[in-house]
GUKOLMI-155478 format. One record per residue (C-alpha): x, y, z; residue in one letter. Coordinates in steps of 0.25 Angstrom, whole numbers, plus 5000, padded with zeros to 4 digits. Layout:
% residues N
XYZA;...
% end
This chain:
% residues 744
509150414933X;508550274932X;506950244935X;506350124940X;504850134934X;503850044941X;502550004932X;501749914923X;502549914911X;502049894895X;501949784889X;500949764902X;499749834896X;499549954908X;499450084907X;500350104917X;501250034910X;501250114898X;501550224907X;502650164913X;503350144899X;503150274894X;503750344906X;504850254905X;505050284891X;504850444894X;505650454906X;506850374901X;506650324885X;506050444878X;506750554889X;507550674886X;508450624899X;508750494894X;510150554890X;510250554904X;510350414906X;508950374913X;508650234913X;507450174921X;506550034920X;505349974923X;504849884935X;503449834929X;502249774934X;501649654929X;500249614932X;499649484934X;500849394933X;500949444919X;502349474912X;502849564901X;503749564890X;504349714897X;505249804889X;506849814895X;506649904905X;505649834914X;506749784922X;505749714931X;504249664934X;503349654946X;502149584946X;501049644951X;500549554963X;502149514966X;502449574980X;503849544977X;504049584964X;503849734970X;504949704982X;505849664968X;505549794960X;506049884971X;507449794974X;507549804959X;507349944957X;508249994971X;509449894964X;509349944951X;509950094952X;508550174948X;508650284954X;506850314954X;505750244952X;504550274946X;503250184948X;501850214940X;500750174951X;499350124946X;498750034959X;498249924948X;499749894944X;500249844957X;500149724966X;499349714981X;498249784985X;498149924975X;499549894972X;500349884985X;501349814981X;502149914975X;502349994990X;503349914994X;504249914983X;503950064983X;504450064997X;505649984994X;506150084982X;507350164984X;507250264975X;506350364973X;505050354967X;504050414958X;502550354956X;501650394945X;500250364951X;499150334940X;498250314949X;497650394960X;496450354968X;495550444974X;494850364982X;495950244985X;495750134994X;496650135006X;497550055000X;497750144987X;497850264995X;498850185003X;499750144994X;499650264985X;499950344996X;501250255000X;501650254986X;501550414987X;502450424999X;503650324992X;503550414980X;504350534978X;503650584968X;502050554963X;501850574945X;500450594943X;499650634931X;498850734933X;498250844943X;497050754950X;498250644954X;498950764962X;497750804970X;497450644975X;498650624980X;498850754988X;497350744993X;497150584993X;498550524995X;499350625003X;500250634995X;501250774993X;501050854981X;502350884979X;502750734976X;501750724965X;502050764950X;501150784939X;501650704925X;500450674916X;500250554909X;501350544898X;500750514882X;501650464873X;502150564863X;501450484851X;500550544841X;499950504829X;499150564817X;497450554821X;497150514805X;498050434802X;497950364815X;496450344811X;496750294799X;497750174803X;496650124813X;495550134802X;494950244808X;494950354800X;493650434798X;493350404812X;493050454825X;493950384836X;493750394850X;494650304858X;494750264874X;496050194875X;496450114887X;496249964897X;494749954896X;493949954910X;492649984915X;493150124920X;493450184907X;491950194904X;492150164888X;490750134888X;490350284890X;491050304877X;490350194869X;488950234877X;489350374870X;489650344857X;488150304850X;488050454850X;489150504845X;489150384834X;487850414829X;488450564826X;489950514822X;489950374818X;491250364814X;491650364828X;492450254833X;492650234849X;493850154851X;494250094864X;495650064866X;496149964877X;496049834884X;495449804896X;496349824908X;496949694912X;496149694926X;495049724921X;495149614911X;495549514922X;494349534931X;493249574921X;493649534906X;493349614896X;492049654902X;492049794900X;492549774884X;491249694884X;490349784889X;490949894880X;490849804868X;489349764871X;489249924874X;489649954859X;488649824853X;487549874860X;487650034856X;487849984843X;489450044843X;490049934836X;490650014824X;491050134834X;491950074845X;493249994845X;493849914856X;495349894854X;495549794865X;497249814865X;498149874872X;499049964863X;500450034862X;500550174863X;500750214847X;499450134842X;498850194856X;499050344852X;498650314837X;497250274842X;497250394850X;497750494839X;496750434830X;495650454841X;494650574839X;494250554852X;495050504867X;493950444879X;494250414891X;492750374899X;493250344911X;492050304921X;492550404935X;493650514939X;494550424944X;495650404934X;496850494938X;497650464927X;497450404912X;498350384903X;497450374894X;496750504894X;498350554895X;498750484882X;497550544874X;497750684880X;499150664875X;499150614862X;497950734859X;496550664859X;495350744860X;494950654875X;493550654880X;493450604896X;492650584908X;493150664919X;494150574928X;495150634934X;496150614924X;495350674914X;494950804921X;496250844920X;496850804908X;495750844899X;495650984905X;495751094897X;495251054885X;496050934883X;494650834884X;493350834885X;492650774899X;491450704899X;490650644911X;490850494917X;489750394910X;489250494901X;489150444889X;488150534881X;489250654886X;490250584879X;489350554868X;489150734867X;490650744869X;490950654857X;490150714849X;490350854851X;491850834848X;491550764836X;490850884832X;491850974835X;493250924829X;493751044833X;493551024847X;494150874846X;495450954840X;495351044851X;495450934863X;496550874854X;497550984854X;497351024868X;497650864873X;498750834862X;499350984868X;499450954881X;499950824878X;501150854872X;501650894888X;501050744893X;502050654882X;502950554887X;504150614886X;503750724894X;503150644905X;504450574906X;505250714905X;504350734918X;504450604925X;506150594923X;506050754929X;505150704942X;506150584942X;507350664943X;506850774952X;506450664962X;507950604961X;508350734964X;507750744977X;508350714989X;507450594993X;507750485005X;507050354997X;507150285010X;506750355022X;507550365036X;506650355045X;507050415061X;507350365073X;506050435079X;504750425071X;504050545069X;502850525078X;502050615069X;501850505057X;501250415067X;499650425068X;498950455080X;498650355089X;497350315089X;496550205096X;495350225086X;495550085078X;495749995092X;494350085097X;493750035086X;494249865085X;493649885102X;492749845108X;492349825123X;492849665120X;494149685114X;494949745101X;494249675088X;495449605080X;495249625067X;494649745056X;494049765043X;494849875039X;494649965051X;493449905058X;493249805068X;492949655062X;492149605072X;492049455066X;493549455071X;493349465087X;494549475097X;495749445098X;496849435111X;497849465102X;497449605099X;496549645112X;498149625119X;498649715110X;497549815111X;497949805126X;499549825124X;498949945113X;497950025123X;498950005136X;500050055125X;499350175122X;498650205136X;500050205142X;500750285132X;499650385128X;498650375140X;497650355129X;496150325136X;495550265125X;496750155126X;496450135141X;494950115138X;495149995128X;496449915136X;495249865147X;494749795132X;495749735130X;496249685143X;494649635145X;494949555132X;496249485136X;495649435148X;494349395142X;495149285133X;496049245144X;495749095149X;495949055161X;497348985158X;497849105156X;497849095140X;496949195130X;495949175122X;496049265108X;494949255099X;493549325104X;492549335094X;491649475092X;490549405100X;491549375114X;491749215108X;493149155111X;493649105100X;494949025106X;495248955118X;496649005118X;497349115110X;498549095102X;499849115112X;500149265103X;498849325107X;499349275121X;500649345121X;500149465115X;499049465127X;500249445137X;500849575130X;499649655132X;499449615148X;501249635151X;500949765146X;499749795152X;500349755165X;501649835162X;500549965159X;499449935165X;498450075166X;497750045178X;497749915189X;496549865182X;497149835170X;498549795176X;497649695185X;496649645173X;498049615165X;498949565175X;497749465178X;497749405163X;499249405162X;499749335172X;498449225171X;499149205157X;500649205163X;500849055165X;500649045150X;501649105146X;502749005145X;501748915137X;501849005126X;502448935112X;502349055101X;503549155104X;502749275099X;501649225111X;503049225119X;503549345113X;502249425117X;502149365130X;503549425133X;503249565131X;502149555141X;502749485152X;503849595150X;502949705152X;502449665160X;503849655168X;504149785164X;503249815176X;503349685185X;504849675184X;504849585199X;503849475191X;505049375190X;504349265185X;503749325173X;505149385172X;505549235169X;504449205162X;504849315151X;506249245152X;505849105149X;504949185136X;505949265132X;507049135132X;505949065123X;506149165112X;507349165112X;507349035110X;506649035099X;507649135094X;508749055096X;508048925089X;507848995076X;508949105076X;510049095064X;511049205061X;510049255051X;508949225060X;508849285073X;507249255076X;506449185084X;505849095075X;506049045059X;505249145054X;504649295056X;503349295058X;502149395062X;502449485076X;503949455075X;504449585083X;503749545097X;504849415098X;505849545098X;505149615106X;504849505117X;506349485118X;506749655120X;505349655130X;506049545138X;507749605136X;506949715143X;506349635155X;507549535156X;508749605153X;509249505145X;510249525133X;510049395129X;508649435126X;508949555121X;509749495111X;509049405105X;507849525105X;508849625097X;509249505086X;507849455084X;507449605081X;508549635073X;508049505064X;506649565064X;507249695060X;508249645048X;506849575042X;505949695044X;506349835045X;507049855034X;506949965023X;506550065034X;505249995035X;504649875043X;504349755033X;503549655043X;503649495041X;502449465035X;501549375040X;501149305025X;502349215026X;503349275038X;504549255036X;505249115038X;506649115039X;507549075026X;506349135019X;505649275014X;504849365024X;503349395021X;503249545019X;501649525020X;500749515028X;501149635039X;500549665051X;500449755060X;500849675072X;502249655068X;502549795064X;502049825079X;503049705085X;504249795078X;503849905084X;503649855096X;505049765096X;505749905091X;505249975102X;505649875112X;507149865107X;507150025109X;506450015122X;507649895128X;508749955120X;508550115117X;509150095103X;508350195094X;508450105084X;507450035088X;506350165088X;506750175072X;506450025069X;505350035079X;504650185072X;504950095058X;504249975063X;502950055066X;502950135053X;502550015046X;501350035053X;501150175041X;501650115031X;503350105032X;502949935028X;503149855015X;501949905009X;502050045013X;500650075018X;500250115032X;499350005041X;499050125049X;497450165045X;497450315048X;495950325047X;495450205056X;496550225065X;497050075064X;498049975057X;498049885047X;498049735048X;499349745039X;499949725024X;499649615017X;500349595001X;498949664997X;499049785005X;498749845018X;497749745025X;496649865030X;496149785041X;496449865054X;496349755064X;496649765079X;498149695078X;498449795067X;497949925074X;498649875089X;499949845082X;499849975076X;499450055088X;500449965097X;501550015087X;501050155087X;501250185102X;502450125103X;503250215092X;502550325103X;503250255114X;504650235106X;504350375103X;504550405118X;505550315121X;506250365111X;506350515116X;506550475132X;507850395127X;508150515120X;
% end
């Protein structure tokens, strides 16, 4: 068997790191398997554009904040024959927003995986809980360290108990002599009590030195030392701050000969000689929210007598009279504490042969015995790494549809366009572009589901769109919150999407009324039609004017003038297309499936294979470049994607995942190959979270979508472009879905 391990790796000063070595070393080095020949390395994680001088076995290095350097790892680990990866997870360790970066290569891996979570949130953000979640789901198995761990993730993350494993935190197998490890630090008829570990605010040191004036006035032979650096991000943002306020702390309580600060990282044999010479372990951690120290696991292990403040952590492993608890911030406690067990040796041997006792099951050598069994067992199963998806989605993962988000962007002007998060920012105003596609989306949903609400808002929208129309025929886009135009004339996009919107609305009209009101606005905006430049304004204009034809087949001239439209894109086609090139310009762009999807509306119209053509070979092209890997990866809109160079893969947006789905939908609908429905389900399931990043845009609680992913993260603004394009999408897979089965 050979392991891919994902980590910080020593000689970078984590404890993470440490980890990673010593279950490297347990599972494959020190292992009563490695006769059976398992070899594993190391891909590690370097921080702030710092290298190391890494042992043989890291094979490779990502830099934290590198988006490639993840995409790299996983090529490397698919190519190199491992047959399972393991990854140690701790938010901190990895790049973008709470450690994103690492989803896509975890959606890339083609082998199985098993994560060892060290941290677990119990109130996370919404991208924590996110991307813990996600990580979850790729997982085949989850190696957390004790009880507390198992009941956040079944109750907070979702996750099923039977892939979670229990494995404590392994302690190395070292022991050394308490007297004669006194005595080598000069320490000998002393009192040692230690706290070990990076130095930070949270590790409330000064409950410990506000206790000690107490207890020294009783014992002054005691000797508090505190064994650690600062952690590196604290040192970079504040200093040594903290290590100054403790040092003031001891001048000022007059604790100068009892309390030493070894500012030093150390290895593990001189770590375990301070803990062996230790009469005494602290950890004061200031709040519960430490699931996991390897800290308090190591002093447990090695068999000191460890007095704690109840996190989490703690409670469990110091149960049964393997510790003593004492409260958060309370320092003359600890003080009573101290000194009780100073009085009573007794009772100081008692707590050391109930920790050193259940230690000897925690060693590494075990804990890698357990690892290798877990890692083996998941071999075992029979596990698909790379899902094969239907031809039918299963309408059931979909969400209900709900209009609850668009309800609250409306108002009796319009649809806002933009959010904070999930309320309306009404700094932003109006926009044309997104009041026609509310239109298209509430005539959509009144037609397919008979929905009321849908009917009650499309007068909004139409009211809008002939607000901003001028008298030439042309729109306006902008309107700000107060009813100010902020343009004379729109861009020509908002103007073929506005074209889109009426075609359909004449094509599906729900009463004269509206059938009157849009065919009014339509055709005072017809004779601008040809003066179009932009070919997405062009392409857009096309799918109106042909639903519109779809009802008014006898309308010859506009049947001509979908021709000449049609014959300018194809045009375009033929100016830039190379055999490895069969697009409509030199680059992708943003939006790129309505060129497509114009086309196959106008095949439909014209019955003309020449245009049918050239529809199939531009979505082929669109296809090769973005639904690969059983997933859609959209062109992202930081760079695009000029020709002869390298795609953007951020930023993403909704828009272009909805133009798939709809280009998808439309090659189905003109050809009846099913297909088609599987690219088109695919396409939409971006929309929760089948994307590079592998989180879902869909907000469950506030009903509405994300404006998209940027390299960070999930950007949680949920303005109207996002939510329409998702809803838009929605009810199409809903009609695919029925299209599907009358063909059947």
């Amino acid at each position: 068997m050979k392991l891919a391990f994902i980590g910080t790796y020593p000689p970078r000063e984590c404890g993470i790191g440490t980890f990673t070595k010593n279950l490297f070393n347990s599972m494959l080095r020190n292992s009563e398997h490695r006769k059976s020949n398992h070899t594993g390395f190391v891909i590690a994680l370097n921080d702030n554009n710092l290298s190391y001088e890494y042992p043989e076995e890291v094979k490779l290095t990502i830099k934290q904040e590198y988006q490639e350097d993840y995409l790299k790892a996983v090529k490397f680990i698919n190519l190199s024959g491992a047959d399972l990866c393991i990854l140690e997870h701790e938010f901190g360790i990895f790049g973008g927003q709470s450690g994103v970066y690492i989803l896509p290569l975890l959606h890339r891996l083609e082998v199985p995986l098993i994560v060892t979570l060290h941290t677990i949130l119990k109130a996370p953000s919404y991208n924590e809980k996110a991307i813990l979640k996600e990580i979850c789901k790729m997982a085949h198995k989850i190696v957390v360290m004790n009880r507390k761990a198992i009941e956040f993730l079944t109750s907070i993350y979702n996750v099923p108990k039977e892939k979670i494993v229990l494995i404590e935190h392994g302690v190395p197998d070292i022991h050394f002599d308490q007297l004669a490890s006194k005595k080598e630090f000069k320490l000998d008829h002393k009192k040692i009590i230690l706290t070990f570990g990076f130095i930070g605010r949270n590790k409330g040191i000064e409950t410990v030195i506000k206790a000690l004036p107490n207890v020294v006035q009783k014992y002054p032979e005691v000797i508090y030392i505190v064994l650690g650096k600062t952690h590196p991000n604290v040192l970079r943002h504040s200093g040594e701050e903290y290590r100054t306020f403790l040092m003031r702390l001891v001048k000022t309580l007059q604790l100068e000969k009892n309390v030493i600060f070894l500012n030093e990282f150390i290895g593990e044999e001189d770590l375990f000689k301070y803990l062996c010479a230790s009469d005494i372990y602290i950890t004061p951690y200031l709040n519960e929210a430490q699931i996991t120290s390897g800290t308090l696991s190591y002093a447990v292990g090695v068999g000191s007598a460890v007095i704690s403040t109840p996190y989490w952590h703690a409670e469990e492993l110091l149960g049964d009279g393997r510790g003593v608890l004492f409260n958060f911030n309370d320092s003359d406690g600890l003080a009573n504490t101290l000194a009780a067990l100073f009085d009573h040796p007794e009772e100081l041997h008692k707590l050391r042969k109930k920790a050193r006792d259940y230690g000897r099951n925690t060693t590494w050598p075990k804990t890698g015995e357990k690892y290798l069994a877990v890692s083996i067992n998941t071999l075992k199963e029979e596990l698909e790494v790379i899902e094969k998806r239907q031809t039918e989605l299963d309408l059931l993962i979909l969400p209900p549809f709900s209009l609850t988000h668009i309800n609250r962007l409306t108002d009796d002007t319009g649809i806002i366009q933009h959010a904070k998060f999930g309320i309306p920012n009404l700094k932003e105003g109006y926009c044309l572009d997104d009041n026609a596609r509310a239109l298209l989306m509430v005539l959509m949903a009144y037609r397919q589901m008979k929905d009321n609400r849908a009917l009650e808002l499309s007068p909004i929208y139409l009211s809008y769109i002939h607000y901003m129309q001028n008298v030439d025929g042309t729109f306006r886009n902008f309107l700000s919150f107060n009813r100010n135009f902020l343009d004379e004339i729109g861009s020509e996009d908002s103007f073929g999407r506005t074209i889109w919107a009426l075609g359909y609305l004449l094509g599906n009209a729900p009463n004269d009324a509206y059938y009157q009101t849009g065919r009014l606005v339509f055709f005072d905006a017809a004779p601008n039609f040809e003066k179009l430049k932009s070919i997405l304004s062009i392409a857009n204009t096309m799918i109106g004017i042909s639903y519109y034809l779809k009802s008014n087949s006898s309308d010859d001239s506009m049947t001509e003038r979908l021709r000449n439209l049609a014959n300018v894109l194809i045009a375009h086609y033929h100016a830039n297309e190379t055999p490895d090139w069969k697009w409509f310009e030199s680059l992708l762009a943003y939006d790129n499936g309505i060129l497509p999807l114009a086309l196959l509306h106008s095949a439909e119209i014209l019955n003309d294979h020449k245009i049918t053509k050239i529809a199939i070979a531009s979505m082929n092209f669109l296809t090769a470049h973005t639904l690969k890997d059983n997933y859609l990866s959209i062109i992202g809109n930081e760079n695009w994607f000029e020709r002869e160079g390298e795609r953007s893969v951020f930023a993403q947006q909704p828009i272009d995942a909805m133009a798939m789905v709809l280009m998808y939908h439309q090659a189905f609908h003109l050809t009846k190959d099913k297909e088609y429905l599987s690219k088109l389900y695919t396409s939409f399931l971006w929309f929760l979270g089948e994307n590079d990043l592998r989180m879902s845009l869909y907000d469950f609680e506030t009903k509405g979508c994300c404006d998209g992913f940027e390299s960070y993260g999930v950007n949680r603004n949920q303005g109207a472009e996002s939510s329409l394009a998702y809803l838009i999408s929605h009810l199409t897979v809903l009609q695919a879905h029925e299209e599907f089965h009358m063909v059947e």
